[in-house]
N, C-alpha and C positions, 0 to 999 in steps of 0.2 A: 383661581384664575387660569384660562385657559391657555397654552402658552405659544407665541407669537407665529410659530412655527405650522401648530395647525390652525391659525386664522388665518395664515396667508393662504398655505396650501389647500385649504377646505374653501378659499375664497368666500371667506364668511361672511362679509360683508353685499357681496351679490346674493348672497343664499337669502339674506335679513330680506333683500328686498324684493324676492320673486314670493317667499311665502308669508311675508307676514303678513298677520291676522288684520291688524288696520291696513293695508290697503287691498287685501283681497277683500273682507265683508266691504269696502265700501267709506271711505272717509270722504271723498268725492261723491256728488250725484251720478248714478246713473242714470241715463236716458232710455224712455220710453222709444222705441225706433219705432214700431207698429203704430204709436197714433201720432207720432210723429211725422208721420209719413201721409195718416187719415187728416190731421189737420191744415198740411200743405198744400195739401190735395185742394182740401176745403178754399184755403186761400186765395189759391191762384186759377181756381174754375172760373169765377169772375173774368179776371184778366183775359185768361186765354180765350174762353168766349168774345170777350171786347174785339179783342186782336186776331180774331180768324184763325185761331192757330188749331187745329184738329185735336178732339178731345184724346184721340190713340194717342196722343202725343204726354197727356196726362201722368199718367204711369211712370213716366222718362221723369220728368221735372219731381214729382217726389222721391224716388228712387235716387236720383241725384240729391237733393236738398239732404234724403238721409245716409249718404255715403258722407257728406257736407260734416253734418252730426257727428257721426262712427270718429271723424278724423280729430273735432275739436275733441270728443272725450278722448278717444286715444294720447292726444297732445297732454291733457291736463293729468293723465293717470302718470304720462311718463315724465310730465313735470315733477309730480308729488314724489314720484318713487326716486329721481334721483335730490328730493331737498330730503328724503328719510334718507337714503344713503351718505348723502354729506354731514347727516346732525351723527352718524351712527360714525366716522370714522372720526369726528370731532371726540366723541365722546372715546373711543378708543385710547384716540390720540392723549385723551387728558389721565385715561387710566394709567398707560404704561407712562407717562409723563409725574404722577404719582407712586408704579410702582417704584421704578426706577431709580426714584430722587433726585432727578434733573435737577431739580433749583438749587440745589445743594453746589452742584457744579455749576453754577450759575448761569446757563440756558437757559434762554427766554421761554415761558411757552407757550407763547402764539409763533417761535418760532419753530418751536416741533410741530406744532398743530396744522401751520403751513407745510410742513417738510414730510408730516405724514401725509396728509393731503396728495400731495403731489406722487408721494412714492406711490398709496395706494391706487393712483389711475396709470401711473407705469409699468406696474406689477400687473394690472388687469388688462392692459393692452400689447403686453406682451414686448414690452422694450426694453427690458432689461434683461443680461445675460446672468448678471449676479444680481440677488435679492437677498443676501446672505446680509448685505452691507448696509448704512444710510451714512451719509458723509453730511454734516451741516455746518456750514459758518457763518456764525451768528453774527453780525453788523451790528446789532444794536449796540453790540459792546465795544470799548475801547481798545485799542490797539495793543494796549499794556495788557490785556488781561487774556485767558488762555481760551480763545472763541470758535476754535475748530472741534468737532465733535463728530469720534466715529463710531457708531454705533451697531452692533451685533443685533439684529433685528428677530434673529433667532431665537437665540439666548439672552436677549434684553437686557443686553451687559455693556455696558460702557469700555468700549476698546482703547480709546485715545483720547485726550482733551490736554491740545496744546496750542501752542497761539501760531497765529497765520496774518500774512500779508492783507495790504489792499494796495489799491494802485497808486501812485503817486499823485496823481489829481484828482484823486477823489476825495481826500481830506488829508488832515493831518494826522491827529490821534484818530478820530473818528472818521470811518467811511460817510460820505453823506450827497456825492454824486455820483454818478453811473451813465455807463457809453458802452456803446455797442461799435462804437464807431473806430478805425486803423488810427493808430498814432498817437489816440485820445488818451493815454497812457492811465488809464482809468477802471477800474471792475465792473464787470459786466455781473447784473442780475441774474436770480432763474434757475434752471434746474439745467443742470449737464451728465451726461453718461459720462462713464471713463474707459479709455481706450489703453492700448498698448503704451508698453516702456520705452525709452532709449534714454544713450547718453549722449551730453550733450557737455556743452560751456559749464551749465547749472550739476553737471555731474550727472545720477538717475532721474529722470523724470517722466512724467506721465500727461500722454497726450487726453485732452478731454473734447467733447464734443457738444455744445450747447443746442437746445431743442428749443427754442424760444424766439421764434422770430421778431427782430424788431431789439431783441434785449440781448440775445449772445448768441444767437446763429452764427454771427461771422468770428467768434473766437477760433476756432480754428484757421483760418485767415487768416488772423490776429497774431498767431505764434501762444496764445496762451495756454499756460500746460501749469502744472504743479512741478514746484521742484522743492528740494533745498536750499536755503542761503543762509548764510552766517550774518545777515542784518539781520535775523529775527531769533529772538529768544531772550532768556532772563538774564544772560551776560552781556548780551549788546544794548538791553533796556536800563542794566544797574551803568555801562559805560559812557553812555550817550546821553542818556535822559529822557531820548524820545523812540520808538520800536523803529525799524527801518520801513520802507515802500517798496514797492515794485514798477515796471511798467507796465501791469497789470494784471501779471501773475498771482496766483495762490500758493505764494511760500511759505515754505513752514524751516522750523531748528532742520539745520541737517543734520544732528544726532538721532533724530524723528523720522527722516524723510525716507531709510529705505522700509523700515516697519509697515508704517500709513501705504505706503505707493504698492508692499504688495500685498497688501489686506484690501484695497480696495481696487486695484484693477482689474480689466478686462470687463469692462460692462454693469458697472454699480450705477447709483444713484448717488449724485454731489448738487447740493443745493447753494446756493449763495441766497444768504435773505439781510435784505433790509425792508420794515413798515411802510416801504413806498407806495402809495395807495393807488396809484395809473397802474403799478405792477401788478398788484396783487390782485387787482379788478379785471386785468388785461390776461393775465395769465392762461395760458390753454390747457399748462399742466394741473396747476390747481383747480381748475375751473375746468378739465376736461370731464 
């Protein structure tokens, strides 16, 4: 298997879909443009006889009708090539998702598959400073169990996998609402870059910036950043009985927190997923 490193950097997955062989021979019809052009002709000599309109004028109207043509095939090859590119980073997604042994660490993986998704159109468009990183946390899982996931994308090595907050009105154990909105003391969906350090109240922490309009653009607004807190981890989960919240922060152990914060700052990829299906449909990153 080839290893992660030179798929990104070779951007093998645009390479897949400028030469491959199904869609250069032709999986879509191509269009005849030359009798396309003789038959328009044909059609609309009628007309424009009826209508006075000067035959020089002929020429114009099929010439048009087939630039008309040129644009629908155009549209439908660049449909095709990017639904081959999305089954191709799926299919990616599910290899390293196999090498790896994600489900072992209990990783959803339609929530990598999502997460690869979205890295792969942020990495192609040039927005992220590190690609070194992928940050994921997982929602579907419960609060109890360790849902943060930070992954060496390089070296397809599982760096971190420790448990992390959700917001206090978004569930209890489980996340299961989401806001974008001040004060809703709640997790914002999506995909966010990671930004610079400070300290703070929370001690080190790390500003992030959501790319998601509608779902976590105003997190910065918001105050929400990653930190450490002593409500979350296996000693306040054996004390309490139940993991702590946030206001809408993504805390994690602060025996974890400076490790994570500088493995993955200055410009990485941090996903927040949960199967919300408005999101996942709505999404620009996944669906860019």
């Amino acid at each position: 298997m080839k290893t992660l490193s030179k798929l990104v950097s070779t951007s093998s997955i645009s390479l897949l879909v400028i030469t491959s062989p199904v869609l250069i021979s032709g999986s879509h019809k191509k269009m005849d443009f030359t009798s396309s052009a003789n038959a328009v002709a044909a059609t609309y000599h009628t007309h424009i006889s009826t209508n006075n309109i000067p035959n020089s004028n002929l020429n114009t109207v099929a010439v048009s009708a087939v630039a008309t043509e040129k644009k629908v095939d155009y549209a439908v090859t660049a449909a095709e090539k990017k639904a081959f590119e999305v089954k191709m980073v799926i299919k990616e997604a599910g290899d390293m998702y196999g090498a790896m042994k994600l489900n072992k660490s209990g990783l959803n993986q339609k929530a990598f598959e999502y997460a690869w998704r979205g890295y792969h159109n942020l990495v192609k468009n040039g927005t992220l400073a590190k690609t070194s990183v992928l940050s994921i946390c997982d929602f579907t899982q419960s609060s109890r169990r360790k849902r943060l996931y930070v992954i060496d994308v390089k070296n397809m090595k599982l760096l971190y996998n420790t448990y992390v907050s959700h917001g206090m009105n978004s569930g209890v154990e489980y996340a299961t609402t989401f806001s974008n909105k001040a004060e809703s003391f709640k997790t914002s969906l999506g995909f966010y870059v990671t930004s610079k350090t400070y300290v703070g109240r929370n001690g080190l922490s790390l500003k992030i910036e959501g790319l998601e309009k509608g779902y976590n653009n105003l997190a910065k607004k918001r105050g929400i950043v990653i930190h450490g807190a002593d409500y979350i981890g296996a000693d306040y989960l054996k004390n309490n009985g139940e993991m702590g919240r946030s206001l809408g922060c993504t805390a994690i152990p602060t025996q974890m927190n400076a490790k994570i914060i500088k493995s993955i700052k200055n410009g990485s990829a941090f996903f927040i997923y949960h199967p919300t299906k408005k999101y996942l449909t709505e999404s620009t990153v996944i669906n860019g």
